[in-house]
C-alpha positions in Angstrom: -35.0 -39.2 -49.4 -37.1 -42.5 -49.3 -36.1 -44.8 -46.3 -35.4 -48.6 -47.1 -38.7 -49.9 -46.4 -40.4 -47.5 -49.3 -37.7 -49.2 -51.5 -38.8 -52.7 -50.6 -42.4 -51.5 -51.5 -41.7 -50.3 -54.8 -39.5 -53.5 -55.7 -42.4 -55.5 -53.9 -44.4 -53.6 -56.7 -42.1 -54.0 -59.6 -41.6 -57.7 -59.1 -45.4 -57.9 -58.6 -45.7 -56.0 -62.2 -43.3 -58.4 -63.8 -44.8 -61.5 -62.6 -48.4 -60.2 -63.9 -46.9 -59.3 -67.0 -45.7 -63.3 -66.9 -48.6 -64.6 -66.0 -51.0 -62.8 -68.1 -48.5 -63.9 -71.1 -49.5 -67.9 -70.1 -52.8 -67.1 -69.2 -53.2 -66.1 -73.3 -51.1 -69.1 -74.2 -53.7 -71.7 -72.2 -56.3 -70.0 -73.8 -55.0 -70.2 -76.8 -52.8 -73.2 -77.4 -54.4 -75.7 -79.7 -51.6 -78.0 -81.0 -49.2 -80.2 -79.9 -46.0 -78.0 -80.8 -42.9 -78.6 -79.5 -42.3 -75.4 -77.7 -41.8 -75.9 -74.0 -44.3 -73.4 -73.2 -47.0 -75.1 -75.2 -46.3 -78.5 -74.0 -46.4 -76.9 -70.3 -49.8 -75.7 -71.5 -51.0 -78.8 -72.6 -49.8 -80.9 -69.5 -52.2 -82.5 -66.5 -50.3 -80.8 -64.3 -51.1 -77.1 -65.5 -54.5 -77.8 -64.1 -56.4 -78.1 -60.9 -60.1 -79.1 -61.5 -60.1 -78.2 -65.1 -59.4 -74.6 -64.1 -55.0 -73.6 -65.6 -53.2 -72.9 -62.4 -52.1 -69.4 -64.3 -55.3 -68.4 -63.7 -54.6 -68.8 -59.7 -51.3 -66.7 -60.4 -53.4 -63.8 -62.3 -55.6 -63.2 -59.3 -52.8 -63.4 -56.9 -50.6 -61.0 -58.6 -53.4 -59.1 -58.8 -54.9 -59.3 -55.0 -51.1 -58.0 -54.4 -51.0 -55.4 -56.4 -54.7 -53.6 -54.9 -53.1 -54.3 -51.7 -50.0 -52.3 -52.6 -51.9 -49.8 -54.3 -54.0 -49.3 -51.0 -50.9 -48.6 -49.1 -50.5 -45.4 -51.4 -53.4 -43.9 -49.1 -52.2 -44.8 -45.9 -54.8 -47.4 -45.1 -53.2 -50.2 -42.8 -51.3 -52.4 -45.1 -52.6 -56.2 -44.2 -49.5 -58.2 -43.5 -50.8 -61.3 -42.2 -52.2 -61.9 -45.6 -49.2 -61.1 -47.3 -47.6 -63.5 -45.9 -49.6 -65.8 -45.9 -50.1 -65.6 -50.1 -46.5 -65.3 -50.3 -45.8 -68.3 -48.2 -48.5 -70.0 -50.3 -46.9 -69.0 -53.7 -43.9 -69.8 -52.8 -45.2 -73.7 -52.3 -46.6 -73.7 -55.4 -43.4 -72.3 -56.8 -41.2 -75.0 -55.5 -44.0 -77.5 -56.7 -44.5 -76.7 -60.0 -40.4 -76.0 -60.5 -40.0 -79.5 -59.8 -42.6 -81.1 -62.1 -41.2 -78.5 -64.4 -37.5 -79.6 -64.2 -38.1 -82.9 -62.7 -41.6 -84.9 -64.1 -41.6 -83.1 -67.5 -37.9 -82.3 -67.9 -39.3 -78.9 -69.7 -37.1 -75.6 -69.6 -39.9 -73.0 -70.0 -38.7 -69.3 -70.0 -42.2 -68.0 -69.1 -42.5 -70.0 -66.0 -39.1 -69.7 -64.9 -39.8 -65.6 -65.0 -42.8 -66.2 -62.7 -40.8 -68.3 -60.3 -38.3 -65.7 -60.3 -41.3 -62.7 -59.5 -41.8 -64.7 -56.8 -38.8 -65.0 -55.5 -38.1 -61.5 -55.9 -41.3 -60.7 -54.4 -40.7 -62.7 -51.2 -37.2 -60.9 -50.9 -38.6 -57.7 -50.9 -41.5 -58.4 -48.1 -38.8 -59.7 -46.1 -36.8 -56.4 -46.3 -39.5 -54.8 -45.7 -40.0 -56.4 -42.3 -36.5 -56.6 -41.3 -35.7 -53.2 -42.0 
């Protein structure tokens, strides 16, 4: 019978997998977006506020998700699981979350699906850590 805190680590996982999934789906759409559409995802694309130094901000999100991920994976093995820097990415991304939700909803006034289900990974994903650590 798995105890709670294996339960929080797979849902840690799982919302890890769905936000990669999400941001690997925009990371495709910066690379590819060419016109001025009006779909909310391409005009999120083609915003000033989707990058930092030239570089999309998905990108960022990629490699996080990712850094996660190996750091779950390592767990499998029963190597020390870093919290410290778990928390401190997920403190992080949850920032940027509450940042770019309100240039989203706020500056732009854009509903975009696709970042809505990364804000939502994250969310899930900061739930999870803290019932990890809780219980």
């Amino acid at each position: 019978m798995f105890d709670s805190a294996i339960i929080s680590l797979i849902a840690l996982g799982g919302a890890t997998v769905f936000g990669l999934q999400g941001t690997l789906s925009l990371a495709v759409r910066h690379h590819m977006v060419r016109d001025h559409t009006l779909s909310a995802c391409n005009r999120i694309a083609l915003s000033k506020e989707a990058y930092i130094a030239n570089i999309p901000v998905v990108y960022g999100a990629v490699i996080f998700y990712g850094l996660v991920l190996t750091q779950l994976l390592r767990g499998i093995n029963h190597i020390e699981m870093q919290l410290f820097w778990l928390n401190s990415a997920m403190f992080a991304a949850l920032l940027v979350t509450c940042y770019y939700a309100y240039i989203m909803f706020f500056r732009l006034g854009i509903f975009c699906m696709g970042c809505l289900r990364i804000y939502l990974a994250n969310f899930m994903m900061a739930a999870a850590l803290l019932s990890y650590q809780l219980f």
